[in-house]
N, C-alpha and C positions, 0 to 999 in steps of 0.2 A: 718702233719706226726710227728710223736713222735721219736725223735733221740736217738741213744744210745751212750753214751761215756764210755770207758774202758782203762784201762791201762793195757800192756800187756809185758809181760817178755820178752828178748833177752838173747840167750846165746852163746856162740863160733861164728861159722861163721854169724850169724845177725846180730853181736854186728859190727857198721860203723867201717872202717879199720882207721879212725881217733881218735876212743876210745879203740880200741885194742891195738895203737902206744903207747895209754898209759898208757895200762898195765889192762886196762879194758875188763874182760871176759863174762861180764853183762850190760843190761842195760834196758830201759823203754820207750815204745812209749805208744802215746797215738793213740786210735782208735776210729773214730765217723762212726758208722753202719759198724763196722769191717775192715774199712779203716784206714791204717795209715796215721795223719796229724803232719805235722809239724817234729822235730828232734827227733832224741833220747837222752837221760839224761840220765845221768851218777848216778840219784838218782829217787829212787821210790817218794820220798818228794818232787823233782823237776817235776815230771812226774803228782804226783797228782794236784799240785799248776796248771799244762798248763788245766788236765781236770777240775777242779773247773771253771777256765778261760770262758772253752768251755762249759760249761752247762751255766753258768752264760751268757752269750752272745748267748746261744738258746734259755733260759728262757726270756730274753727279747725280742726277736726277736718273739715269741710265744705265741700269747695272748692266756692267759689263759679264756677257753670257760667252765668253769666252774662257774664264779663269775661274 
């Protein structure tokens, strides 16, 4: 099965009430087949860094049946 990873915006009430305490009105999860895994980040750069993570650990886990 071919997984999707995405990152995906938060804004006002999405945003955890632990990143709003601090002054944060935005934020970034990451989502594998439109599921939210893992925290939200406080940074799009932090958010991409977890989904490079999450393909790189599907891509191995995923023999490629092409080669």
């Amino acid at each position: 099965m071919l997984s999707k990873v995405d990152v995906a915006v938060m804004i006002g009430s999405g945003v955890p009430a632990s990143l709003r305490a601090l002054g944060q009105s935005v934020c970034w999860v990451v989502l594998l087949n439109g599921e939210r895994r893992g925290t939200a980040f406080s940074s799009r750069d932090e958010a991409e860094e977890c989904r490079a993570a999450w393909l790189a650990q599907l891509n191995k886990e995923t023999p490629d049946s092409l080669h």
